[in-house]
C-alpha positions as CSV (number, residue, x, y, z in Angstrom):
1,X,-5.2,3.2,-24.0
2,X,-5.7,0.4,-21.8
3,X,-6.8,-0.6,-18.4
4,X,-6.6,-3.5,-16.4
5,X,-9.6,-3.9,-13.9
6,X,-12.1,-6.1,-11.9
7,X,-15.0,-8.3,-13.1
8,X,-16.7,-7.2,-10.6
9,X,-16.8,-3.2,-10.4
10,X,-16.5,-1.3,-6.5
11,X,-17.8,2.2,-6.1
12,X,-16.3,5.2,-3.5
13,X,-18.6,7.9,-2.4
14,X,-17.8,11.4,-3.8
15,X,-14.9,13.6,-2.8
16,X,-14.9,15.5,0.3
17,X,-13.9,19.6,0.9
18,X,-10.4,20.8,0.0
19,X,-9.8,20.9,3.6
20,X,-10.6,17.3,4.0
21,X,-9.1,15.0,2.1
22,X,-11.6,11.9,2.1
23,X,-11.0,8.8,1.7
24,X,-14.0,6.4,0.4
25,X,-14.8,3.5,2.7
26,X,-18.5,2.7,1.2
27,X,-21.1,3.2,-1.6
28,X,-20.8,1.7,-4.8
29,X,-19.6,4.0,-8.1
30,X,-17.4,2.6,-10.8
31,X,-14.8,5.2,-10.0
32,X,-11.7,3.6,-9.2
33,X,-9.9,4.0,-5.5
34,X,-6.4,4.9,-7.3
35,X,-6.0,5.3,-11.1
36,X,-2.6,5.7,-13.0
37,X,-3.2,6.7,-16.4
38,X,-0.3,6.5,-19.1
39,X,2.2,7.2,-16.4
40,X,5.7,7.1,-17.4
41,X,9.1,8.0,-14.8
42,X,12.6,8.7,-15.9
43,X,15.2,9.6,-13.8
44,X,18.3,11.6,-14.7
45,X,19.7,11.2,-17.0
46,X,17.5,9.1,-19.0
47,X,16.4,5.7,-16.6
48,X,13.2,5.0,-17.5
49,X,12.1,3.1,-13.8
50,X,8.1,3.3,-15.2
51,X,6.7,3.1,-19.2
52,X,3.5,4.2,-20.2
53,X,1.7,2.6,-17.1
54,X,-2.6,2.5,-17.0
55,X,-4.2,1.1,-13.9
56,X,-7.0,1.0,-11.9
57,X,-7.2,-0.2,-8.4
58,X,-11.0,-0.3,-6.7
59,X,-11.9,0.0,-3.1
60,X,-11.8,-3.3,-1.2
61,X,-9.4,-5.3,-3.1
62,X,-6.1,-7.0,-2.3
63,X,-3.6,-6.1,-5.8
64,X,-0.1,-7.7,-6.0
65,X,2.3,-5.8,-8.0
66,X,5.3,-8.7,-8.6
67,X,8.5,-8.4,-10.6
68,X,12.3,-8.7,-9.9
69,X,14.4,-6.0,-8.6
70,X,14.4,-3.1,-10.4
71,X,11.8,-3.8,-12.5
72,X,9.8,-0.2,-11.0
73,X,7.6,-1.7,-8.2
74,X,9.0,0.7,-5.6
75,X,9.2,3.4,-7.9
76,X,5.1,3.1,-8.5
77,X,4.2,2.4,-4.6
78,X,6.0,6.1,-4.6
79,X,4.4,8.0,-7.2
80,X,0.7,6.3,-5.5
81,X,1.5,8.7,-2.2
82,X,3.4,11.1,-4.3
83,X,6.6,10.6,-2.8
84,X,7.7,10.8,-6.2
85,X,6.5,12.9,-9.6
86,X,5.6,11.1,-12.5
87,X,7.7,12.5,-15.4
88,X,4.3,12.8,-17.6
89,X,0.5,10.9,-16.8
90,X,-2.1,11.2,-14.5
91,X,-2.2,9.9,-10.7
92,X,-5.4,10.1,-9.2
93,X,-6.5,8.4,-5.5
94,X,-10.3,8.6,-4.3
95,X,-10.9,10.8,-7.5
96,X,-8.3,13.8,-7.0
97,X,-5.5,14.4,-9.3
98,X,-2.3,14.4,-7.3
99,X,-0.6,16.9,-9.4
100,X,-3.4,19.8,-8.3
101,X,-3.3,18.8,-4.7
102,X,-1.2,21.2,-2.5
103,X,1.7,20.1,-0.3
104,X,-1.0,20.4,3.0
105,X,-3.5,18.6,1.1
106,X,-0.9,15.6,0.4
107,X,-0.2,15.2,4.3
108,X,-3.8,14.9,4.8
109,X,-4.0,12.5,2.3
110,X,-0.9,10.2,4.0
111,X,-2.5,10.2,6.8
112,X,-5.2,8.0,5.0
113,X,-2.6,6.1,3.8
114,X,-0.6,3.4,5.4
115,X,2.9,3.0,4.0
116,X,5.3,-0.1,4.6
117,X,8.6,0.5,3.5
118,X,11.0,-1.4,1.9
119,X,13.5,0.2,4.1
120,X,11.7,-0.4,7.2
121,X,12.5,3.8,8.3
122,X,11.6,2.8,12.2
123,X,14.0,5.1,14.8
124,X,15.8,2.9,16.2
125,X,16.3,4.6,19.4
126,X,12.7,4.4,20.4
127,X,11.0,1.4,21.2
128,X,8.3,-0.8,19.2
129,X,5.4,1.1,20.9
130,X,6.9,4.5,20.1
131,X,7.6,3.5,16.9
132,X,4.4,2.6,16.3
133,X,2.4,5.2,18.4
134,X,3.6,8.1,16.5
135,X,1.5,7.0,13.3
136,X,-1.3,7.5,15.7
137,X,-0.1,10.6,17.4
138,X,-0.5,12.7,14.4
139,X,-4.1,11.6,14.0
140,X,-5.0,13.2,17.8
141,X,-5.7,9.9,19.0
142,X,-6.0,9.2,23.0
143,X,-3.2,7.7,24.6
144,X,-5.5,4.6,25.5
145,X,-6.9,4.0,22.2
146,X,-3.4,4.3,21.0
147,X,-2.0,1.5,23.5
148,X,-5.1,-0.2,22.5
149,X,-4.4,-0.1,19.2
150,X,-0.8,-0.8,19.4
151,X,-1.0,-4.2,21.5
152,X,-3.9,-5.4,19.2
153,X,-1.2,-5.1,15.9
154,X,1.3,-6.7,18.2
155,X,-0.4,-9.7,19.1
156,X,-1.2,-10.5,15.4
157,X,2.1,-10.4,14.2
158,X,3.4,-12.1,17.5
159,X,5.2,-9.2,18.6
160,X,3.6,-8.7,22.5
161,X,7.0,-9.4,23.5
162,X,8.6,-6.8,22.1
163,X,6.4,-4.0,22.8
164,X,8.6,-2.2,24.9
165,X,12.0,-3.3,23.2
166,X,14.3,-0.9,21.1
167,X,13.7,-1.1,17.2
168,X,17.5,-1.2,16.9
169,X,17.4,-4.7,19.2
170,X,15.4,-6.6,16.9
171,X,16.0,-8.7,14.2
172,X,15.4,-7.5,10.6
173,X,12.3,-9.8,11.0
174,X,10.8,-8.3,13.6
175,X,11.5,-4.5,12.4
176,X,9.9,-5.3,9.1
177,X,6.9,-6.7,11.5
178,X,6.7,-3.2,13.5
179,X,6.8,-1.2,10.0
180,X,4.1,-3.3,8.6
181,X,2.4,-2.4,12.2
182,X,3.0,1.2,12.3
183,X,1.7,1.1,8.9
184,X,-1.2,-0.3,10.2
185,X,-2.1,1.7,12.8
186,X,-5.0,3.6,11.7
187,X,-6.7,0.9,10.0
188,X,-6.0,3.3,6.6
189,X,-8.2,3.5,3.1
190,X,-4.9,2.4,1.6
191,X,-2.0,0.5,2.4
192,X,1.0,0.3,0.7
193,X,3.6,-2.3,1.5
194,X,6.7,-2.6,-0.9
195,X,8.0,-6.3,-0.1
196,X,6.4,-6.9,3.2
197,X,7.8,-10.4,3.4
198,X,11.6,-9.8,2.3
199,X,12.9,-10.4,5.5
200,X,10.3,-13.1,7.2
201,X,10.6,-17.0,7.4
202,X,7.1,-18.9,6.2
203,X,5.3,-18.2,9.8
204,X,6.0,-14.9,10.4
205,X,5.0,-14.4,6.3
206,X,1.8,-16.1,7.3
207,X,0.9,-13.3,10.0
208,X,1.4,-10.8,7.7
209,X,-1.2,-12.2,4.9
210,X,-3.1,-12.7,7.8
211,X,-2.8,-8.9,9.1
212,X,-3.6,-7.9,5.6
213,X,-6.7,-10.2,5.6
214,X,-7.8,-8.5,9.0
215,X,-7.5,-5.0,7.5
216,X,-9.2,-5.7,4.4
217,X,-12.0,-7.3,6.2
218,X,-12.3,-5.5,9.5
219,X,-11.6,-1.9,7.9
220,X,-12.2,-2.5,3.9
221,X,-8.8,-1.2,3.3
222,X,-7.5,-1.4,-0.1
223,X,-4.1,-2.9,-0.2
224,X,-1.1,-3.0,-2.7
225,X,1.1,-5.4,-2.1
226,X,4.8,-4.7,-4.1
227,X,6.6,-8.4,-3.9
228,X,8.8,-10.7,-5.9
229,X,7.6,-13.7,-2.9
230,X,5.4,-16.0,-5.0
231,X,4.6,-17.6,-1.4
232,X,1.9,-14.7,-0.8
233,X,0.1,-14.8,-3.8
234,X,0.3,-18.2,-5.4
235,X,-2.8,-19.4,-4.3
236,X,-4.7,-16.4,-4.0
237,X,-7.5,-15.1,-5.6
238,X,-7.1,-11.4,-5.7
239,X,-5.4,-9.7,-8.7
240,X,-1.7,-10.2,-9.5
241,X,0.5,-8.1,-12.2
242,X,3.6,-8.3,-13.4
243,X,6.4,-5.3,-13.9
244,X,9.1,-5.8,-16.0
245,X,11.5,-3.5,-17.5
246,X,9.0,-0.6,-16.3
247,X,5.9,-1.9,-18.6
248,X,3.0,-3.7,-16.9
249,X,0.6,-6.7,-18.2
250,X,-1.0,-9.1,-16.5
251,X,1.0,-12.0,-14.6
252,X,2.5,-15.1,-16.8
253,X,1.3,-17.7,-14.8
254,X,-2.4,-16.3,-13.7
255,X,-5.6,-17.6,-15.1
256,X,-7.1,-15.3,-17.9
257,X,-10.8,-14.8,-15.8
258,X,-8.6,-13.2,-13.2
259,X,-8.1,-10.3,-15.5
260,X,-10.4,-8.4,-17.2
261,X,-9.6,-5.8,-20.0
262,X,-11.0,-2.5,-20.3
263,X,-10.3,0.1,-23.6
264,X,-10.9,3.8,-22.9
């Protein structure tokens, strides 16, 4: 069994109460932030979308999953915030296994978890400050903090315009923008975005490796970034792997020292 990792090794801080689901943000431990152990998904009647899959993912890091369409990047940005079941393996994020936690335990957990879908799922009878507020609604969050919040997002994606617009006015652009916002909201442990930049021209993809930047740096959130756009991570540094027909391994075209291989 097989794990692909860091050189260099985070660490999260224990695991909170059952009523509290925490989420690591310092300490050092070797314990990965989110681990997939052998983790395999087959849908009916017998589509295998993900194949023995082992990964760890440490606090702090930037990870791009790439691969064409199909290949089961969606599929695993699901099963991390158990919006899907594995068929058989092991999920765990900030040291609990997903399978044991209970359905109130997993809402507790999203709310630590930012999620950018592919789909954009923004009501498009509300406007982009609505959209975007509710994120921060559920969290008890004051109504200034939240406007706060909200116009900060805004004016990093170059969106301050359209604060006050209907979702269903904009352009695919911009609702992929307020998804990636709304996603951003509470500055989360983890963020999730399943191809970020499907939708964006080269500027508006630069604000959105800049947003992820800002987050990782500003709040240490981890983030998983699901893309076939080599533009975001061709010169980057962080970790890049590759999906194809369900199986990962480590991406064709990046330098061995970027990977380093663990056997359990």
């Amino acid at each position: 069994m097989y794990y692909y990792g860091l050189a260099v090794i985070r660490r999260v801080s224990p695991v909170g109460s059952k009523k509290v689901f925490h989420m690591p943000r310092d300490a050092s431990t070797d314990k990965p932030l989110v681990e997939l152990v052998n983790v395999a998904k087959i849908y009916p009647p017998d589509i295998v979308a993900l194949e023995d899959v082992s990964l760890r993912i440490y606090k702090g890091e930037i990870f791009f999953l790439t691969g064409m369409s199909g290949a089961g990047k969606t599929t695993l940005i699901k099963l991390i915030c158990r919006l899907e079941t594995p068929t058989r393996g092991l999920i765990e994020v900030a040291g609990r296994d997903l399978s044991r936690i209970s359905p109130a335990g997993i809402q507790r957990m999203r709310q630590k978890i930012g999620i950018a879908y592919q789909d954009f799922r923004l009501l498009e009878k509300q406007t982009v400050l609505q959209n975007i507020a509710m994120a921060m609604e559920v969290t008890y969050a004051s109504t200034k903090a939240i406007h706060a919040r909200v116009d900060e997002l805004l004016a990093l994606l170059n969106l301050s315009d359209k604060r006050d617009k209907l979702t269903g006015e904009l352009s695919r652009g911009e609702q992929q923008r307020v998804a990636l916002a709304r996603a951003a909201a509470n500055g989360p442990s983890l963020l999730l975005a399943d191809e970020p930049t499907g939708n964006l021209d080269p500027a508006a993809t630069e604000l959105v490796i800049n947003l992820f930047r800002h987050l990782n740096e500003k709040n240490g959130s981890t983030i998983v970034v699901a893309t076939h756009d080599k533009s975001i991570y061709a010169e980057t540094e962080h970790r890049v792997m590759d999906l194809r027909k369900g199986h990962l391994s480590a991406h064709p075209n990046r330098a061995p020292r970027q990977i380093e291989l663990f056997e359990a």
